[in-house]
Backbone as a printed PyTorch tensor [residue, N CA C, xyz], in Angstrom:
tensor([[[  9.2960, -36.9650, -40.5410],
         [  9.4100, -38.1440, -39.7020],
         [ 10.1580, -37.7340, -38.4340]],

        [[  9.6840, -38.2460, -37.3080],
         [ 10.2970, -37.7060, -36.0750],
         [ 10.5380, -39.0610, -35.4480]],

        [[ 12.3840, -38.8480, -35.0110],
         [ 13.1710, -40.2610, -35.0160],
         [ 13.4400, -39.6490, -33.4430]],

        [[ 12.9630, -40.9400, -32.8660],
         [ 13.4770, -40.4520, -30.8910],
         [ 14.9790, -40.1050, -30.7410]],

        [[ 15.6350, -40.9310, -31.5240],
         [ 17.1690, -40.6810, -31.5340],
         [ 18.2090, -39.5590, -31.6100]],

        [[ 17.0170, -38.4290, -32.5970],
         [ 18.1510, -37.6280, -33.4610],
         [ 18.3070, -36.4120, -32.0400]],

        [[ 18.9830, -35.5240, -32.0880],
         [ 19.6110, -34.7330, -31.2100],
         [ 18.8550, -33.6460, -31.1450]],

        [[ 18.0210, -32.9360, -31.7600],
         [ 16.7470, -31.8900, -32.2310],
         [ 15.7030, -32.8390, -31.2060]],

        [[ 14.9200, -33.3500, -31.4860],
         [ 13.8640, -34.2110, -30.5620],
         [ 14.5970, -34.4860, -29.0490]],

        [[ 16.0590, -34.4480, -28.8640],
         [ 16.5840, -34.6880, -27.5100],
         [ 16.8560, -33.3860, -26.8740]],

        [[ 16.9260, -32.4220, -27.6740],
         [ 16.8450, -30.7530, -27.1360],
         [ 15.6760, -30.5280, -26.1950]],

        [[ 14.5100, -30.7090, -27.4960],
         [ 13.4260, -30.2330, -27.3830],
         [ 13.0160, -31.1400, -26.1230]],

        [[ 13.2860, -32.3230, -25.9890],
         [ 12.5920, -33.2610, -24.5550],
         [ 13.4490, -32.2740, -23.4900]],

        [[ 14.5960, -32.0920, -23.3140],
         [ 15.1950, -31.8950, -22.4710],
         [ 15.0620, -30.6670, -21.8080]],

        [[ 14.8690, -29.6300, -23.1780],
         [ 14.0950, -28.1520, -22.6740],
         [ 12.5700, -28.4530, -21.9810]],

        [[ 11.4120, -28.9580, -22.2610],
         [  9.9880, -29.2480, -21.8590],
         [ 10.0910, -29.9660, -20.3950]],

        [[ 11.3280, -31.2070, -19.9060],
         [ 11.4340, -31.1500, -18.7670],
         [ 12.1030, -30.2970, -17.9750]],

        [[ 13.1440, -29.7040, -18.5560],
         [ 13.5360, -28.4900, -17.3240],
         [ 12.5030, -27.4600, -17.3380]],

        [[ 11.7970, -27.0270, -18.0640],
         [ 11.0930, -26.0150, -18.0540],
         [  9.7210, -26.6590, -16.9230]],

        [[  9.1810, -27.8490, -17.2980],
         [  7.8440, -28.4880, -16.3500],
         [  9.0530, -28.2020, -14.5510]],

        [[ 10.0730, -28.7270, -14.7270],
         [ 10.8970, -28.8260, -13.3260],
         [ 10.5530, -27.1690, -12.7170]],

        [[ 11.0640, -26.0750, -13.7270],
         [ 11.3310, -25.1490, -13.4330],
         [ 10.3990, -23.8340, -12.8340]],

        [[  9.0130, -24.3980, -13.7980],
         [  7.6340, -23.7000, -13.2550],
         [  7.4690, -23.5480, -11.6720]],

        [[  7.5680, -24.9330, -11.3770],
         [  6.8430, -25.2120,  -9.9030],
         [  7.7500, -24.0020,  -9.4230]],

        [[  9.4700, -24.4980,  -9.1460],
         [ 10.3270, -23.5910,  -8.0550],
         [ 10.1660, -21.9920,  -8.8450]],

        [[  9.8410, -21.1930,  -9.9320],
         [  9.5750, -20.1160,  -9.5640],
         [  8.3780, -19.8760,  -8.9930]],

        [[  7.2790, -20.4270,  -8.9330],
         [  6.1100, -19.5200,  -8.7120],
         [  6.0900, -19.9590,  -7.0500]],

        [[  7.1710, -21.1660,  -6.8510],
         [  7.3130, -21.6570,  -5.0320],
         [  8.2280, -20.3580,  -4.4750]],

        [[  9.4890, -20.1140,  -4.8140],
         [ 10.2210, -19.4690,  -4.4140],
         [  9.3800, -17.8260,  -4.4380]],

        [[  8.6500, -17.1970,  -5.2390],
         [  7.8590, -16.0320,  -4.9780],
         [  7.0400, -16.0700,  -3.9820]],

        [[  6.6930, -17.2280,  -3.7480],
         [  5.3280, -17.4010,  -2.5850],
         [  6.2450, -17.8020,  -0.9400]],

        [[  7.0210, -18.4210,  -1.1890],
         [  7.8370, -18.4640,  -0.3700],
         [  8.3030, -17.0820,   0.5910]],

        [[  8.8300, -16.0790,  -0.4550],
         [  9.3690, -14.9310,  -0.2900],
         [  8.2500, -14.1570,  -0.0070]],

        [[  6.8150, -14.4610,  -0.2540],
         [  5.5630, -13.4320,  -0.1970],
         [  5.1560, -13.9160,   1.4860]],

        [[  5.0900, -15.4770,   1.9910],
         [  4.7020, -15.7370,   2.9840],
         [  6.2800, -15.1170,   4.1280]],

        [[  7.3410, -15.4150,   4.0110],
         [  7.9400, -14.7890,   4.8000],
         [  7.9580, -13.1590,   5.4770]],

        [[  7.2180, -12.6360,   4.6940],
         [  7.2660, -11.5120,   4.5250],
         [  5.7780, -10.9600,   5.4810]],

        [[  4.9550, -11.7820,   5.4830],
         [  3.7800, -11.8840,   6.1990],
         [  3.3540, -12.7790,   7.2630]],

        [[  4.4790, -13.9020,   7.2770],
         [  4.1800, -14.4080,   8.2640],
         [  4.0500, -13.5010,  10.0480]],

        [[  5.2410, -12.8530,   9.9140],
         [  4.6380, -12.1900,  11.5330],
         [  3.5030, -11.1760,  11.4710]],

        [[  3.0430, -10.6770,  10.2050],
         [  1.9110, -10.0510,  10.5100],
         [  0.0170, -11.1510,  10.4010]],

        [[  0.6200, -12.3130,  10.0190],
         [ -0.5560, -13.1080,  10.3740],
         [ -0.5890, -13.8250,  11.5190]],

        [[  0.6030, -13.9380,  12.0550],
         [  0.5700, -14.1850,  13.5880],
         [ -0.2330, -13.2940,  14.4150]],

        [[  0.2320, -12.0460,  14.2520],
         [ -0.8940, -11.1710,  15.3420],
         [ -1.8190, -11.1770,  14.7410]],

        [[ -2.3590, -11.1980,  13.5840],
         [ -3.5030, -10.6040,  13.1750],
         [ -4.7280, -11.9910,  13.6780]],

        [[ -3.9680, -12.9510,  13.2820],
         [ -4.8940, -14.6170,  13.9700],
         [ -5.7390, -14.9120,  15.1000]],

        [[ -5.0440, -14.0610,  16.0530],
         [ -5.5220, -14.0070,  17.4410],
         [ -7.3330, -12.8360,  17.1070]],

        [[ -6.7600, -12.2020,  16.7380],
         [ -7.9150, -10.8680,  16.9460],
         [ -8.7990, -11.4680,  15.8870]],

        [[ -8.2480, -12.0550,  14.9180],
         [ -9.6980, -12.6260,  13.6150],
         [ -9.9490, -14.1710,  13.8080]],

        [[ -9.7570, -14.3870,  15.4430],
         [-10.3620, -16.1260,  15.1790],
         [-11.8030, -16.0870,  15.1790]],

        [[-12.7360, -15.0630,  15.2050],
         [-14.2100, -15.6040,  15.4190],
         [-14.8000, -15.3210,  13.9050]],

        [[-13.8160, -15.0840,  12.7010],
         [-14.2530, -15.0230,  11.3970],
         [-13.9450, -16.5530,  10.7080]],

        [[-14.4790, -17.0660,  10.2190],
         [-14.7330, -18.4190,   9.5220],
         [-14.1150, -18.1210,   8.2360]],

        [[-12.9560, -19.0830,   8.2160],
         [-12.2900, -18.9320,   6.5900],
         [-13.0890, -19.1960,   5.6090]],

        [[-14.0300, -20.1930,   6.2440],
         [-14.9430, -20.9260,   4.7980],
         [-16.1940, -19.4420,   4.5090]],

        [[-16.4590, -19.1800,   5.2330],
         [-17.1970, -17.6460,   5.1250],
         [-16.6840, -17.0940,   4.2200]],

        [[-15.2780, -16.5290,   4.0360],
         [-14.8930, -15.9010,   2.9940],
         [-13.6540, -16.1130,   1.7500]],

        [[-14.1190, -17.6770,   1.7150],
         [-13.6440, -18.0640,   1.0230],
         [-14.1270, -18.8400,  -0.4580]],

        [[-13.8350, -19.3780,  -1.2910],
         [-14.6130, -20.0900,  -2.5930],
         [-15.4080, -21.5510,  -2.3630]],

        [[-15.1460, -21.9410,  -0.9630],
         [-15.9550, -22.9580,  -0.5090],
         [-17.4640, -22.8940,  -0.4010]],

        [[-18.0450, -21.2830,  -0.3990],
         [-19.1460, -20.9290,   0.0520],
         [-19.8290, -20.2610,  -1.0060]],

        [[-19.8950, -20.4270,  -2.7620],
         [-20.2950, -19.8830,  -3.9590],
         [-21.9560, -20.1000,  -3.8470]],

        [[-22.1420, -18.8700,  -3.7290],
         [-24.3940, -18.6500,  -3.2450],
         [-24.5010, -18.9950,  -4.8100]],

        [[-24.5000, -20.6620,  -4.8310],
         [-25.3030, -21.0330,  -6.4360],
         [-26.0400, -22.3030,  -5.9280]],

        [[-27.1800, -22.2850,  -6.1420],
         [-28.0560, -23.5450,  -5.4980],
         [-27.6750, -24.9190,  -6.8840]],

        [[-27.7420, -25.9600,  -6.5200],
         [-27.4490, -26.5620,  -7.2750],
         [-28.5670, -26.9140,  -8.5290]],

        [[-27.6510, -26.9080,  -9.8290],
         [-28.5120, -26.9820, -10.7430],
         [-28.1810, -25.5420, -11.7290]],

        [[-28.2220, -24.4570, -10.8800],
         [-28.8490, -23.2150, -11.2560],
         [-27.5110, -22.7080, -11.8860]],

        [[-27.4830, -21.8510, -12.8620],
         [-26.4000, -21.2220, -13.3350],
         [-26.6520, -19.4440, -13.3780]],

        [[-25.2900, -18.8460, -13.0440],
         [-25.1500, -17.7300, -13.2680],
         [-24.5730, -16.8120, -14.5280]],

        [[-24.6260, -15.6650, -14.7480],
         [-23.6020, -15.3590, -16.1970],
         [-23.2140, -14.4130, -15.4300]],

        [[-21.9490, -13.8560, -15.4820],
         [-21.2200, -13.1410, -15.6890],
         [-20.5830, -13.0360, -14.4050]],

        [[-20.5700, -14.1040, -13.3030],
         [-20.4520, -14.1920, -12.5270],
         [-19.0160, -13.4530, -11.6990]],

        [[-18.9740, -13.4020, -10.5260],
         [-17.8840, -12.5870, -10.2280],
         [-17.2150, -12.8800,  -8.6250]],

        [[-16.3990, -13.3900,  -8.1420],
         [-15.8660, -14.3440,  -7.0020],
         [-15.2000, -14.1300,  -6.0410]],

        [[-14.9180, -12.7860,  -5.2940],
         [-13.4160, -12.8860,  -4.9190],
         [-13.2640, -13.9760,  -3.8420]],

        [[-11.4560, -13.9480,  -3.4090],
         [-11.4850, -14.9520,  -2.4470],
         [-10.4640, -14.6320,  -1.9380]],

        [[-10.8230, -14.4390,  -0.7130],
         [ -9.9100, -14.4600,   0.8830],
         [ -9.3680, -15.0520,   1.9290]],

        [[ -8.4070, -15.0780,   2.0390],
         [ -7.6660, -15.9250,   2.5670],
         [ -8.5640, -15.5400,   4.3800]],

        [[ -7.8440, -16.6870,   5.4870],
         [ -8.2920, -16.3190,   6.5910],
         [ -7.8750, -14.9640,   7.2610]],

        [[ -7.0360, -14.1850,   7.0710],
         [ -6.9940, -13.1940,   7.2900],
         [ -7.4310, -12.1340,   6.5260]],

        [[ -8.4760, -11.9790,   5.3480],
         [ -9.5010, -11.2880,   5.3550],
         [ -8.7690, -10.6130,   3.8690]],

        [[ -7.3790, -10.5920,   3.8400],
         [ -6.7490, -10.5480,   2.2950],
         [ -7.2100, -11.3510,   1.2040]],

        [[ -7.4740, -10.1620,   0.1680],
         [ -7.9120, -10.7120,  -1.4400],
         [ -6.6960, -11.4180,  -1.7290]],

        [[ -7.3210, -12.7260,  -1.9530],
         [ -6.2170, -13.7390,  -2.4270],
         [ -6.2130, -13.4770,  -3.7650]],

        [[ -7.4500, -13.1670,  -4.7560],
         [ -7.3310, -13.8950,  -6.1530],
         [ -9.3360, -13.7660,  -5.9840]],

        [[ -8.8550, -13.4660,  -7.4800],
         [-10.6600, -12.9440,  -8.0270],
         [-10.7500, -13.9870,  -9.1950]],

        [[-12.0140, -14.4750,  -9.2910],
         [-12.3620, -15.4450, -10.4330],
         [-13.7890, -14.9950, -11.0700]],

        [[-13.6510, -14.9480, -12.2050],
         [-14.5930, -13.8670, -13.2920],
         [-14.7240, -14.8670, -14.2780]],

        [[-16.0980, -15.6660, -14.0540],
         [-16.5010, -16.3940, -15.4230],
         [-18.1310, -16.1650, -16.1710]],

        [[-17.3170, -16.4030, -17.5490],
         [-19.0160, -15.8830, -18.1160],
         [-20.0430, -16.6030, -17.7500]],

        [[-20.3570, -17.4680, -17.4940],
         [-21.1580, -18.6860, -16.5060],
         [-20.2250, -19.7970, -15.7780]],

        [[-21.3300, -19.6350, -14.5850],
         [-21.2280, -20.7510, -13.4910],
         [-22.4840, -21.6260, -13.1170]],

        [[-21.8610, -23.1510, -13.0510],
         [-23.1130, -23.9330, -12.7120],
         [-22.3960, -24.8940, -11.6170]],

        [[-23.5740, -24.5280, -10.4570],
         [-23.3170, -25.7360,  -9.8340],
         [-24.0850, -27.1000, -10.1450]],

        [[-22.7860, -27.7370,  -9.9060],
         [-22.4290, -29.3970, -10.1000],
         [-23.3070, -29.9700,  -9.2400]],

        [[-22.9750, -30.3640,  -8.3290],
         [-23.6380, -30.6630,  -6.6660],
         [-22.9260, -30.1550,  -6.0590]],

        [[-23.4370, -30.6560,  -4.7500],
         [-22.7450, -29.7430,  -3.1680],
         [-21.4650, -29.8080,  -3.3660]],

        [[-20.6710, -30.5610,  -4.1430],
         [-19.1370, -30.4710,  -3.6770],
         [-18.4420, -29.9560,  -5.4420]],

        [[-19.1860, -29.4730,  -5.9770],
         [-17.9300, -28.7040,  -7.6140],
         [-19.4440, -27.8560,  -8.2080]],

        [[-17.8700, -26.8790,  -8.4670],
         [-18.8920, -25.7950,  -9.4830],
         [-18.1490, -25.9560, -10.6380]],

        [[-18.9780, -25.9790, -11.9200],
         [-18.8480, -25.5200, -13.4650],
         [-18.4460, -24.0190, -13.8570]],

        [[-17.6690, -24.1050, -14.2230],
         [-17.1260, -22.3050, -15.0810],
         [-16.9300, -22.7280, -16.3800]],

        [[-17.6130, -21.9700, -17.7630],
         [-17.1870, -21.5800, -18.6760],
         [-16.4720, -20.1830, -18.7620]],

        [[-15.2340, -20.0580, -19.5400],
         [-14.5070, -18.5580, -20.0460],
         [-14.4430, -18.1270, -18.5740]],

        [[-13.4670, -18.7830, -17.8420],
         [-13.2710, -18.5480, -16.6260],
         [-11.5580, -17.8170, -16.8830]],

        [[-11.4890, -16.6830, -16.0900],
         [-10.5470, -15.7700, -15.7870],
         [ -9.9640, -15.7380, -14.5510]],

        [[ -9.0300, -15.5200, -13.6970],
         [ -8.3120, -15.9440, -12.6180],
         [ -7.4890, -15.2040, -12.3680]],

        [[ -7.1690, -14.1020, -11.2590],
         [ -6.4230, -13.0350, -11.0530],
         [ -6.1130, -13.7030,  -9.5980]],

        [[ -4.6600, -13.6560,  -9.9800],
         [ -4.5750, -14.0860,  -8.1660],
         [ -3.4340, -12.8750,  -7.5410]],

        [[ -3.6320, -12.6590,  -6.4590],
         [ -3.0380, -11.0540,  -6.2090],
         [ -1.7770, -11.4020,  -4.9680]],

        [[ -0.2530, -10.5730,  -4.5580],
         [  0.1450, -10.8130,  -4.0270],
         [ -0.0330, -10.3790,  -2.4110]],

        [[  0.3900, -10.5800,  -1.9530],
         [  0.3940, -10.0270,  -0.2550],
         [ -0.0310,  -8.5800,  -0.4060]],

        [[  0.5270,  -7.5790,  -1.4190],
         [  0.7100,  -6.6110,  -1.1110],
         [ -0.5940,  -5.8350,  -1.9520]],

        [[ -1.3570,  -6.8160,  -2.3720],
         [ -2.3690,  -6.5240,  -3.0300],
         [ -2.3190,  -6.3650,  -4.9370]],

        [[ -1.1390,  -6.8100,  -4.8050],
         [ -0.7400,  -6.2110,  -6.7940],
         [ -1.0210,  -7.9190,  -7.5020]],

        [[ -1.4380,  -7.3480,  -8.4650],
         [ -1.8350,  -8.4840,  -9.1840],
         [ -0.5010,  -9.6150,  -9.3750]],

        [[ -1.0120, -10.6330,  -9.7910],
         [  0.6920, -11.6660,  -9.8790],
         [  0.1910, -12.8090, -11.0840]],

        [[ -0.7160, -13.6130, -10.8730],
         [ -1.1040, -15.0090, -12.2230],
         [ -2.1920, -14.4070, -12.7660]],

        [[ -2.3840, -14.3100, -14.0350],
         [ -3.7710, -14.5040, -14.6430],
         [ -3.6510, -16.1820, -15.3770]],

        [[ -4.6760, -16.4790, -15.0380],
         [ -5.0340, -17.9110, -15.5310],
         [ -6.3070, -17.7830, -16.3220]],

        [[ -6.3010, -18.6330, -17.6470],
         [ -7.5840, -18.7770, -17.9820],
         [ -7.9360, -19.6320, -18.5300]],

        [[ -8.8330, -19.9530, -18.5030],
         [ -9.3780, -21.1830, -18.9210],
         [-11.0820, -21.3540, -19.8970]],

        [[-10.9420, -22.3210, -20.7920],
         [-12.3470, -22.2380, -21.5900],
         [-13.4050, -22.8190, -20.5390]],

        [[-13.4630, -24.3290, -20.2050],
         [-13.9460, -24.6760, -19.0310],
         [-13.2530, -25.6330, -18.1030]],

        [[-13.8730, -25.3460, -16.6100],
         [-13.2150, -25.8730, -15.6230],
         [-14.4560, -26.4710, -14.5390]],

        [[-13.5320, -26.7950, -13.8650],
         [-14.7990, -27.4370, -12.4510],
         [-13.7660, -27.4750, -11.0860]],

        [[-14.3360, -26.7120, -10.1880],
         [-13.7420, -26.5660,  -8.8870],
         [-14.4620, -27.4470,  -8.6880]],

        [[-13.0900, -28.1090,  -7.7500],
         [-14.0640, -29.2350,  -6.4400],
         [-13.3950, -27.9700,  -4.8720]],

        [[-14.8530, -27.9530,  -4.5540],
         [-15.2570, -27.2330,  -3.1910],
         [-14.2780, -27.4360,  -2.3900]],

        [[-14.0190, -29.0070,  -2.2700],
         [-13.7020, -29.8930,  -0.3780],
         [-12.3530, -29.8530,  -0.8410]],

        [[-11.7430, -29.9170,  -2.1060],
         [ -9.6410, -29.9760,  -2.1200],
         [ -9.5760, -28.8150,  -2.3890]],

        [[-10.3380, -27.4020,  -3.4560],
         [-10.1130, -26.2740,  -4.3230],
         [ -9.3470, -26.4430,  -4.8810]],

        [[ -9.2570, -27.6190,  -5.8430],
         [ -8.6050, -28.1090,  -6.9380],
         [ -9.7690, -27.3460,  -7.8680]],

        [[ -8.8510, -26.3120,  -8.9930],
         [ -9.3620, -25.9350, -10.3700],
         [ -8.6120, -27.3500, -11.6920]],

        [[ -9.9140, -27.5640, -11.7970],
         [ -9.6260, -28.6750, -13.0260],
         [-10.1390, -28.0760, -14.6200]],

        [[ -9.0440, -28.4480, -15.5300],
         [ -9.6280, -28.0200, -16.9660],
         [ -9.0440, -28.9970, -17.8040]],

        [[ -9.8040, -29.7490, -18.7370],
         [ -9.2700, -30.6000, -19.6540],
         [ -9.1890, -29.9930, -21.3600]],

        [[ -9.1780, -28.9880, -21.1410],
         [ -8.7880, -27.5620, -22.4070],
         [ -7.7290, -26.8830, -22.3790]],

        [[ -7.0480, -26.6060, -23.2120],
         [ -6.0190, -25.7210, -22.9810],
         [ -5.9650, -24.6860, -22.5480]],

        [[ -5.4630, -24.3360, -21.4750],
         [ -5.3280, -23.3890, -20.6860],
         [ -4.3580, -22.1730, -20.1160]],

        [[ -4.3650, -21.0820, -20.3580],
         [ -3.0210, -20.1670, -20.0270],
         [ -2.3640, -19.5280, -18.5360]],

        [[ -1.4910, -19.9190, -18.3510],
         [ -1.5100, -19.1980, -17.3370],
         [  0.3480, -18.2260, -17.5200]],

        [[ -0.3850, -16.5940, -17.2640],
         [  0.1740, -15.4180, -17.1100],
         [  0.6950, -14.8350, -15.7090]],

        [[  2.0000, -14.7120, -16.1190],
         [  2.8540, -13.6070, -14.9490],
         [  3.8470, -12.5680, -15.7240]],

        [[  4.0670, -11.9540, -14.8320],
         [  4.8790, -11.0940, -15.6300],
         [  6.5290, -11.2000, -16.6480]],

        [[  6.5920, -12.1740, -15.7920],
         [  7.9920, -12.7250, -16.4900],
         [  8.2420, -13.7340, -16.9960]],

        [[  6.6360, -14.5170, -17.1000],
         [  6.5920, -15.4440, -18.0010],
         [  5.3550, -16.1580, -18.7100]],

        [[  4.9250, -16.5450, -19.5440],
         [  3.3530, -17.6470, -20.3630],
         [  3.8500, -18.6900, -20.1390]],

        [[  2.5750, -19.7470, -20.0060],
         [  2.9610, -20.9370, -20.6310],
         [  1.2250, -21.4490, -20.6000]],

        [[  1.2650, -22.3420, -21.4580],
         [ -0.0060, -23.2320, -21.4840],
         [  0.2030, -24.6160, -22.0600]],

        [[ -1.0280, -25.4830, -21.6970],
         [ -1.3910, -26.5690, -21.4400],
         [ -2.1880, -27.0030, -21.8850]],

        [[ -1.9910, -28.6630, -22.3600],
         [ -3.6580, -29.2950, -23.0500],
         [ -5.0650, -28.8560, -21.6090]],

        [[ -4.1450, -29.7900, -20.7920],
         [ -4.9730, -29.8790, -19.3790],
         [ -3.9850, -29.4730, -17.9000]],

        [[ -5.1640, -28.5650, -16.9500],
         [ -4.4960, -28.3800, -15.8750],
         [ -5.4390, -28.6610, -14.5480]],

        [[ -4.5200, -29.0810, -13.2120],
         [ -4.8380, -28.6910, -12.7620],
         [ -4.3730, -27.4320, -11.2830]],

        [[ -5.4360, -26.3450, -11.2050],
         [ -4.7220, -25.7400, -10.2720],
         [ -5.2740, -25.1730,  -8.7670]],

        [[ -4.1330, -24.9450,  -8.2520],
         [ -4.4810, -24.5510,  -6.2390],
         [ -4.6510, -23.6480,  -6.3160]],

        [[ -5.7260, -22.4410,  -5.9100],
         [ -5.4580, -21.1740,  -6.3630],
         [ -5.1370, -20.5420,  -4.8810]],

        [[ -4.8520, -21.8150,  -3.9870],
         [ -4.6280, -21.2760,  -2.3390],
         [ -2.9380, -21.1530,  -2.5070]],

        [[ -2.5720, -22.0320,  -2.9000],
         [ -1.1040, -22.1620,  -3.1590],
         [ -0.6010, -21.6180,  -4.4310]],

        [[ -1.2550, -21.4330,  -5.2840],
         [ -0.8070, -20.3500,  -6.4270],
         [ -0.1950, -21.7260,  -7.4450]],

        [[ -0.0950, -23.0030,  -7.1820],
         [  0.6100, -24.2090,  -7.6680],
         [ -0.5390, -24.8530,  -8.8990]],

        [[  0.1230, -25.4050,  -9.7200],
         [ -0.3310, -26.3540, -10.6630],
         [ -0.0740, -27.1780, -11.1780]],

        [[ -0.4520, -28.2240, -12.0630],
         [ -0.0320, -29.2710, -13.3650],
         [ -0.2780, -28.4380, -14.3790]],

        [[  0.5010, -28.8650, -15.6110],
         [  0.3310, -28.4030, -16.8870],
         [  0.2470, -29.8120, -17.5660]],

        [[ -0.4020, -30.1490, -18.1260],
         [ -0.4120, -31.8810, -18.6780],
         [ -0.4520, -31.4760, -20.3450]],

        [[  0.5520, -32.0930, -21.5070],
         [ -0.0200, -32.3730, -23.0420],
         [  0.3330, -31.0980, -23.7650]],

        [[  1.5450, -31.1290, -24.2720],
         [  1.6550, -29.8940, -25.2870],
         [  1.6930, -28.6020, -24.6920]],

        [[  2.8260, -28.8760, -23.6080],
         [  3.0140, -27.5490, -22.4160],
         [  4.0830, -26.5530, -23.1030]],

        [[  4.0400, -25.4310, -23.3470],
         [  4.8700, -24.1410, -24.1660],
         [  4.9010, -23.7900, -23.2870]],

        [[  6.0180, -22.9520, -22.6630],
         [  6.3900, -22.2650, -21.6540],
         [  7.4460, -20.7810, -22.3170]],

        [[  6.9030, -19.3760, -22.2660],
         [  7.7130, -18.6490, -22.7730],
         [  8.0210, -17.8680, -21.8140]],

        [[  9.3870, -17.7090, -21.4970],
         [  9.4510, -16.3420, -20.3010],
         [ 10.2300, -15.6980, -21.1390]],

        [[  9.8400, -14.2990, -20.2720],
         [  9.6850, -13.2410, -20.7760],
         [ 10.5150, -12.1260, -20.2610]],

        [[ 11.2610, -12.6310, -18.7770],
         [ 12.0280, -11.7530, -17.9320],
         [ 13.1110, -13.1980, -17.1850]],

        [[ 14.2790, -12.1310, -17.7130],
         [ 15.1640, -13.9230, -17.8180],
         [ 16.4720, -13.3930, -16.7460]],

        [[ 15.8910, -12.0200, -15.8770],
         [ 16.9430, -11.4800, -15.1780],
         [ 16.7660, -12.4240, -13.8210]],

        [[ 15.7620, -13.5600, -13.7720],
         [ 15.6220, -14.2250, -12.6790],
         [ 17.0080, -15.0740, -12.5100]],

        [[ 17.5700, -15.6540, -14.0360],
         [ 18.2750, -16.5970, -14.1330],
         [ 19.5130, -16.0170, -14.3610]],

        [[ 20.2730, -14.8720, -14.0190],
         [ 21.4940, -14.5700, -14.1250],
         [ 22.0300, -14.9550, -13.0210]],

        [[ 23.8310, -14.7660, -13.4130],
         [ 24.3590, -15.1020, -12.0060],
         [ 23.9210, -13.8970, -11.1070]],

        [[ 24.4070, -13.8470,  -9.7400],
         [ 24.6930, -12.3770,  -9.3950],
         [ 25.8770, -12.2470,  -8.9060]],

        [[ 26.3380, -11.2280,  -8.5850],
         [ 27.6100, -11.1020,  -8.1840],
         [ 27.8590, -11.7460,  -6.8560]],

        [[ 29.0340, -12.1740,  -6.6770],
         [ 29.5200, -12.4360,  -5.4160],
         [ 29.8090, -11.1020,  -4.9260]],

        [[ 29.2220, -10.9260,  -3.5620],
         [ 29.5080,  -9.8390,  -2.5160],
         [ 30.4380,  -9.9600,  -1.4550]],

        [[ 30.7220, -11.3680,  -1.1380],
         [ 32.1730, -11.5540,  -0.2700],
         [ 33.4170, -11.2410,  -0.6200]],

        [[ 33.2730, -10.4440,  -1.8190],
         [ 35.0880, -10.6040,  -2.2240],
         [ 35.6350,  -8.9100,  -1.7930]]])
């Protein structure tokens, strides 16, 4: 019997919201630290690549006529400056209509600035919508980094922003916990 009251059930709530709190600001604060780090080299680089079309090389533009499905399909996707953002590898794809594609056993590598791998996400099935690149899955779903798992009944995720929901029976295990130490004070 599970009593809302007892102090075990008030752990466990209290760990599942700091942990939902805690997802977002690590995978913000890495991206944070990844865009600072590139911002002045996409400044110059902007000027010299304005006559390339982001939607050109990006997941807005998947060559699947509607209706038609692919197997073993294979995706990458680039940001406007011509960097592999993140590769998506599903055993079939169907397009929806003009605006969402279908993935079954869809896989999700999203890579950092520097080209090194960073999330694997996966999912049984999902449906991109084209016009937000919202990845939607109402299956449980994993998503992998190095210093930490967690999964979800249902998600949804940005794979421009690296951001998500985890909705329903969210486990979160990390795995590298040197994020959360103090560090030393260096003023003394």
């Amino acid at each position: 019997m599970l009593l809302f009251g007892s102090s075990r059930f008030a752990r466990c709530g209290w760990l599942v919201w700091s942990l939902s709190i805690l997802l977002p600001v690590l995978i913000s604060a890495a991206e944070v630290s990844a865009q600072s780090k590139s911002h002045k080299k996409k400044q110059t680089s902007s000027a010299t690549n304005a006559t390339v079309s982001p939607a050109e090389q990006s997941l807005a533009n998947i060559p699947l006529p509607i209706g038609h499905e692919a197997k073993g399909l294979v995706l990458p996707d680039f940001d406007s400056d011509g960097h592999l953002r993140g590769r998506f590898e599903a055993g079939t794809a169907r397009r929806i209509d003009e605006g969402h594609v279908g993935f079954e056993h869809l896989k999700i590598t999203t890579y950092t600035p520097e080209n090194q791998p960073d999330l694997q996400v996966d999912m049984h099935t999902s449906v991109l919508d084209l016009k937000t690149r919202i990845l939607s899955s109402q299956e449980r779903t994993t998503i992998q980094r190095a210093d930490f798992n967690i999964v979800g009944d249902s998600v949804q995720f940005d794979p421009d922003t690296k951001t998500g929901r985890l909705i329903g029976n969210v486990r979160m295990v990390i795995t590298d916990r040197s994020h959360f130490k103090e560090k030393p004070d260096t003023n003394e």
